[in-house]
N, C-alpha and C positions, 0 to 999 in steps of 0.2 A: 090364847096368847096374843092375837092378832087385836085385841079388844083393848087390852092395857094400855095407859097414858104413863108417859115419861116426862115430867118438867125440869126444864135449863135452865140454871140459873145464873146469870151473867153480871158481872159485877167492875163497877168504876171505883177503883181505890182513889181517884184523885178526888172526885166527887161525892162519890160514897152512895150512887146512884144503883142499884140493881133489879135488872131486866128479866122477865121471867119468859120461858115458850113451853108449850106445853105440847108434846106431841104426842100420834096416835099411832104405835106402832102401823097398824098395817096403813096406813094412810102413807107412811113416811115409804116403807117397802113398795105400794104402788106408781109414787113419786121414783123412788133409783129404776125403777122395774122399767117405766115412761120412756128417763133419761135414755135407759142402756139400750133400749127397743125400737126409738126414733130411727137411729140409722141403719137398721138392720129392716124397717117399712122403707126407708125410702129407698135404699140398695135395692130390696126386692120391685120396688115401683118403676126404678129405672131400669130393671132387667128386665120387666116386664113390655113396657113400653118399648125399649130397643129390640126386642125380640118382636114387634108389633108391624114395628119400621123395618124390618128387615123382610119379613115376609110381604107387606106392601110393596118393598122394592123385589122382590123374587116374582111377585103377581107380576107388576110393572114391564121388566126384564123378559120374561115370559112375552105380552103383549107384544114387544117390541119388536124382538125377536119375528115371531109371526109377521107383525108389520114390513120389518125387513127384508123379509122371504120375501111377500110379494108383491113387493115393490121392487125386488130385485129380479122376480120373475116379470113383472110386467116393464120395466125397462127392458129389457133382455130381448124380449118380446119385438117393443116398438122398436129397437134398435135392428135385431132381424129384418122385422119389414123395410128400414130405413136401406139396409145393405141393399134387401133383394130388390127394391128400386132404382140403385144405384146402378145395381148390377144390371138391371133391364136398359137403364138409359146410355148405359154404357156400351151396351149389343146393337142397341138402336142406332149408336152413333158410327157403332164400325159398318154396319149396315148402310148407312145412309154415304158412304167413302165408295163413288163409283169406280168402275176400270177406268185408266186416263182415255183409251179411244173413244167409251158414252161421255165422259164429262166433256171432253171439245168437243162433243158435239152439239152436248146441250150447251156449252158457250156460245154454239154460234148459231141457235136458233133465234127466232125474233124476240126483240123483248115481251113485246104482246101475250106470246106463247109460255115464256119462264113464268112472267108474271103471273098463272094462274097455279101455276104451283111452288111461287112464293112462299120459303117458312126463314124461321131464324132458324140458323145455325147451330147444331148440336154440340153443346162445351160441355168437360166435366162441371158438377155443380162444387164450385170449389167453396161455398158459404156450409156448407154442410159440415165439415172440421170443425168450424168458427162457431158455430151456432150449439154444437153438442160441447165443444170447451165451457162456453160459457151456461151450462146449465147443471150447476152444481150448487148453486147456493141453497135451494133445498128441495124435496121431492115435488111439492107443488111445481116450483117453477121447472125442474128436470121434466114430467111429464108436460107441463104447456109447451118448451121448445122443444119438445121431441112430438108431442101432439100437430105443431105449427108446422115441424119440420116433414114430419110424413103428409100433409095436408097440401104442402106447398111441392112437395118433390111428386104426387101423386098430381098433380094437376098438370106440373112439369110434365110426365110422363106422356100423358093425354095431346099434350102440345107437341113433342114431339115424335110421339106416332104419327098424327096426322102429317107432320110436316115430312117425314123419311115416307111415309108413304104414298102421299103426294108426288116425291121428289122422284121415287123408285115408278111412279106408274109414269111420270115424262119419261121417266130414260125408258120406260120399254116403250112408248108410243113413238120415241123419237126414231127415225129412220136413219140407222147410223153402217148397215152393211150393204156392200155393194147387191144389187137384184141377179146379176148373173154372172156368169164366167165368160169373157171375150176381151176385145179391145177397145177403148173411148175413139168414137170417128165421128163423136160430133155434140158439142158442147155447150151451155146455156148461153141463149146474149144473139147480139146477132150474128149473122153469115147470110148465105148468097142460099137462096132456095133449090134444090138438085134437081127441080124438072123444068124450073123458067131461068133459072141465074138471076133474077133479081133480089135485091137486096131483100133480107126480112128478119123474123125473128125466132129462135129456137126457143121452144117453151122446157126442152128439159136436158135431158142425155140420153146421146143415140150406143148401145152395146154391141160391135158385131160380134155376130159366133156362128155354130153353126145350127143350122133350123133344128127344131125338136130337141133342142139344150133347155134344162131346167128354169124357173122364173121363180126367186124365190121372195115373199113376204119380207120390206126389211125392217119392220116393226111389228109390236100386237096389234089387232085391229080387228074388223069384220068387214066381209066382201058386201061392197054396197053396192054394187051392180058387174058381170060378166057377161057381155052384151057386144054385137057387135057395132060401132060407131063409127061410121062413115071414114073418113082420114085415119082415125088411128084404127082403124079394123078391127079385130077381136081384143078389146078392152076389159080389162080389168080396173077397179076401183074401190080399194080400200080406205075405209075410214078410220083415224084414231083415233085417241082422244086428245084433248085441248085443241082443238079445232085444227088439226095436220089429218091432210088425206093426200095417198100415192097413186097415182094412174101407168099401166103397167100396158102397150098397145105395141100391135102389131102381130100379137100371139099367134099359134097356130091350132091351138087349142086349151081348153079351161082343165084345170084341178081341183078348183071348187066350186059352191053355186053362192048365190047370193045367201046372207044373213050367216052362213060360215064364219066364226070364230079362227081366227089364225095368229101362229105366234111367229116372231122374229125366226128366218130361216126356212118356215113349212114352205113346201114348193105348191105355188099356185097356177102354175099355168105352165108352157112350155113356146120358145123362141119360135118367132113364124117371121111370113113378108106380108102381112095381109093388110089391107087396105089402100092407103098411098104411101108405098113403099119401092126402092129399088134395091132391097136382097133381105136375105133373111138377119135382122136385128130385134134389140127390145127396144122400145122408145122409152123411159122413165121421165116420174114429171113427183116435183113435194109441189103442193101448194101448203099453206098456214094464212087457216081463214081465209079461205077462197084466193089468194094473192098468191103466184109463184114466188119459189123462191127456188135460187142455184143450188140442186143435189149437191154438187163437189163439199159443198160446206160441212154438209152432214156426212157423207157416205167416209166414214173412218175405219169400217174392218172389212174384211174379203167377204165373199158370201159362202157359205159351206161345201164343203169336198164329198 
């Protein structure tokens, strides 16, 4: 059936002209078959394709996803460390806030003396808000200033340890509590000498009390020599650091020997009259780098009960 020809005959009455086609059944069937089928291929071509794109974007999706995790764990991360640095420098700083009796004291040490444990100043890092505000515009730059930012607060940290540490070993080297329990009867500077009357100079502060009263250490330090030294008779001599040393004379005997480690307070020795002396007192003496200088300055707390 699919084999038979069918001819049209088409015809112009005005002109009288007529047109012939000849067609071939199945030829003509494969032709509507095409027509009707065209959009029923490309329907199925764009479902196929969209359904292509969509699982690309659910791969994608997926990726991201992951990506986001950890990068949201690795900011998370640096931003913890950022805290616990904060929080270090912030302990350091309350740390490095002495009692007001060591800070006047260490005010009125020499400059010589501060200057070796010279630091800045401990301030909150107030760029740290500022610097994590602005680290949004995408994850590279989020990780460089937050990379920048723990690099720089971590170096920070380092600077400020050294400097509260520094500052913390003046205030314990600084002689800031009275050596013993008595009364001042005799003061830095001059005065008249007690066994000629002539004019001269006191090198420290005379304590009276009474003999075999406590002598106590009024900074950290080490006994650099307990010996007895002519004038000042049973001598003591501690050295701190930054170049402060105390001499402790007149003792009646030692509590510790030389190379003794002692802290602010330990009792080193005990009130005597020995050597050129007329009763039982302590004689105290600060020098800083070999140079006296007047105890009253420093001496800002009692000495221990």
């Amino acid at each position: 059936m699919l084999a038979r020809r069918y001819t049209v005959l088409v015809a112009d009455r005005s002109s009288g002209v007529v047109r012939r086609a000849t067609l071939r059944v199945g030829t003509t069937v494969a032709a509507v078959l095409a027509v009707f089928a065209l959009p029923v291929l490309i329907g199925l071509g764009a479902k196929w394709s969209a359904r292509t794109e969509i699982d690309q974007l659910r791969s994608a999706n997926a990726l991201l996803e992951v990506e986001n995790g950890s990068y949201r764990m690795a900011t998370g991360e640096l931003t913890a460390q950022i805290q616990s640095l904060e929080g270090v420098i912030t302990d350091l700083g309350n740390r490095a806030t002495l009692p007001p009796e060591q800070a006047h004291a260490l005010r009125k040490l020499p400059v010589v003396v501060r200057s070796q444990a010279a630091g800045g100043s401990v301030q909150p890092n107030a760029a740290v808000t500022e610097l994590a505000k602005a680290a949004l515009s995408s994850p590279e730059d989020t990780f460089g200033v937050l990379r920048d930012l723990l690099h720089g607060l971590e170096n920070r940290l380092s600077s400020v340890r050294r400097d509260v540490e520094r500052r913390q070993a003046l205030a314990s080297a600084t002689p800031s509590i009275w050596p013993a329990h008595g009364w001042l009867t005799g003061t830095f500077g001059g005065r008249s000498d007690p066994f000629t009357g002539e004019p001269g100079f006191h090198q420290g502060l005379d304590i009276s009390t009474e003999k075999g009263s406590p002598v106590f250490a009024t900074a950290d330090g080490s006994v650099e020599s307990a010996a007895y030294s002519g004038d000042y008779g049973n001598l003591i001599v501690l050295k701190h650091a930054f170049g402060l040393t105390t001499r402790y004379g007149h003792l009646s005997s030692y509590a510790v020997k030389p190379g003794h480690q002692v802290k602010r307070g330990d009792v080193i020795g005990y009130v005597g009259s020995t050597g050129r002396s007329t009763g039982a007192h302590l004689h105290y003496e600060i020098l800083a780098n070999g140079k006296l200088i007047n105890p009253l300055q420093l001496l800002t707390q009692p000495p221990p009960q």
